[in-house]
C-alpha positions as a Markdown table, in Angstrom:
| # | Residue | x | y | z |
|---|---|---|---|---|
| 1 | Unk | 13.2 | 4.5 | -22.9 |
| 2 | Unk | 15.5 | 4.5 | -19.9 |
| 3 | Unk | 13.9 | 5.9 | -16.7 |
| 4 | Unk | 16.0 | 6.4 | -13.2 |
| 5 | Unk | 12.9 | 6.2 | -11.5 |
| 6 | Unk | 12.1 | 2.7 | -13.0 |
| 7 | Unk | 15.7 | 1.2 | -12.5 |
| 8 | Unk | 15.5 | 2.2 | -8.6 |
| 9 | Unk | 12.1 | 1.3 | -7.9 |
| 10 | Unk | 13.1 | -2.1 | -9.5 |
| 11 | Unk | 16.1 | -2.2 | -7.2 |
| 12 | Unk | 13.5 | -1.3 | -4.1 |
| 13 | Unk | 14.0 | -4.0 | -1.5 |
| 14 | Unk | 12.7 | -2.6 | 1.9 |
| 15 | Unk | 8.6 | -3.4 | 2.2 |
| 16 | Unk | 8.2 | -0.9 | 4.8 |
| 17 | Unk | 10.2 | 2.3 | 3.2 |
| 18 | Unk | 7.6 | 1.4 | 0.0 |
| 19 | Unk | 5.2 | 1.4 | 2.4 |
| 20 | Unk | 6.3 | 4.6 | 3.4 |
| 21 | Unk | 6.9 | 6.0 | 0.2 |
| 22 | Unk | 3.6 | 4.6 | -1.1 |
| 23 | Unk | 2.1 | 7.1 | 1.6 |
| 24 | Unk | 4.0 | 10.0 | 0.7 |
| 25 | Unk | 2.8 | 9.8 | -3.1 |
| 26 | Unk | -0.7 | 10.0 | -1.7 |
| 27 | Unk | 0.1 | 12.8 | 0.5 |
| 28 | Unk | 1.8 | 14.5 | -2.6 |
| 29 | Unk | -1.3 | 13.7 | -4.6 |
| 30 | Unk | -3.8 | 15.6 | -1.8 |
| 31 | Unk | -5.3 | 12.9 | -0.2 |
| 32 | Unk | -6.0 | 13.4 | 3.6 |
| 33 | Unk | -5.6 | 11.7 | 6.9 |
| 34 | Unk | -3.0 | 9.0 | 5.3 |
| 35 | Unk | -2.2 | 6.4 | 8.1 |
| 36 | Unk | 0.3 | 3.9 | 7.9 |
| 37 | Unk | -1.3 | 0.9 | 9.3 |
| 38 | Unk | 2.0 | -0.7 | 10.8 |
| 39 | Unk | 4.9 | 1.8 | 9.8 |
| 40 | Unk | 7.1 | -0.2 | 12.4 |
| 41 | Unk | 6.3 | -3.9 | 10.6 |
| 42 | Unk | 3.9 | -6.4 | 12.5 |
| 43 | Unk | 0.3 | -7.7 | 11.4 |
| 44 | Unk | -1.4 | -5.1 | 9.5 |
| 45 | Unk | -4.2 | -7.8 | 8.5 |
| 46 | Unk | -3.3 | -6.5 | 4.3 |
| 47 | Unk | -4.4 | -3.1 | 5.3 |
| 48 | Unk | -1.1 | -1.1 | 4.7 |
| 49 | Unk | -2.7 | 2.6 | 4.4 |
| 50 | Unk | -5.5 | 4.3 | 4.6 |
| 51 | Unk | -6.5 | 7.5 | 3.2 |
| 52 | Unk | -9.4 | 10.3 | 3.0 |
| 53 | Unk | -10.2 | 11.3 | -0.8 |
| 54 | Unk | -11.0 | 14.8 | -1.5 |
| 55 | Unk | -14.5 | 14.0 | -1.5 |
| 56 | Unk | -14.8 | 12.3 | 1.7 |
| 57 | Unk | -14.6 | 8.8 | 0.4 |
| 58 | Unk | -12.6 | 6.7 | 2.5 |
| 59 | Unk | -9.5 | 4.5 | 0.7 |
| 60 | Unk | -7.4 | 1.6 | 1.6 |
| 61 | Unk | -3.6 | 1.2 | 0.0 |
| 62 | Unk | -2.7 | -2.3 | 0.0 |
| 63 | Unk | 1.0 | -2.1 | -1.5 |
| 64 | Unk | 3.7 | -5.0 | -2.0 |
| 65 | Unk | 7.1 | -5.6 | -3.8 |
| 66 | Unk | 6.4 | -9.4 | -4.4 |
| 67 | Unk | 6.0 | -10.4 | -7.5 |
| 68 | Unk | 3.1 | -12.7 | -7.1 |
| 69 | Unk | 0.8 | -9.7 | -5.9 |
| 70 | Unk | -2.4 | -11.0 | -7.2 |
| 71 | Unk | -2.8 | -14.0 | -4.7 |
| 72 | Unk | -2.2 | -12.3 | -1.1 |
| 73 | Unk | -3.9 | -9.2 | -2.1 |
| 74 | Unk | -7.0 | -11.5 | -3.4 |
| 75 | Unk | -7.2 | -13.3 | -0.1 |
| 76 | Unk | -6.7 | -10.0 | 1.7 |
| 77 | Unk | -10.0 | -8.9 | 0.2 |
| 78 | Unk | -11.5 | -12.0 | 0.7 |
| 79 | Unk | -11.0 | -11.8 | 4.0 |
| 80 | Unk | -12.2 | -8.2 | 4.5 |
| 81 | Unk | -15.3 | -9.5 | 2.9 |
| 82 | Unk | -15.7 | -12.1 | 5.5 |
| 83 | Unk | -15.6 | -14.4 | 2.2 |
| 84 | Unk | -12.9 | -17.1 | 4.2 |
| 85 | Unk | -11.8 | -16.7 | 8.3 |
């Protein structure tokens, strides 16, 4: 089946307004305090948003257009982990 919304996001070419878009679906969904880590671009160390849930809980967003997600996102969490420096 033929969706707009899957032809644009396909089309989407602009990291940071996915970024920002990213934040305003979590918004939209009722999660609180969501911070863009670096709306502006820069080093955001794989940390692109963070959230409060509606329990407390506190999230991370880590969003990307590549393709090849699964590598930088892995060594993003590595690194968080202190697993490589």
């Amino acid at each position: 089946m033929y969706s707009k919304t899957i032809n644009y996001l396909e089309k989407f070419d602009n990291q940071h307004d996915f970024e920002r878009m990213s934040a305003d679906i979590l918004n939209a969904l009722g999660y609180k305090d969501v911070v863009l880590i670096a709306p502006r671009g820069g080093s955001d160390g794989g940390k692109d948003i963070t959230f409060t849930t509606e329990s407390g809980g506190k999230g991370l967003g880590c969003v990307t257009l590549r393709k090849d997600y699964n590598g930088p996102i892995t060594r993003d969490q590595k690194k968080r982990l202190g697993k490589i420096h």
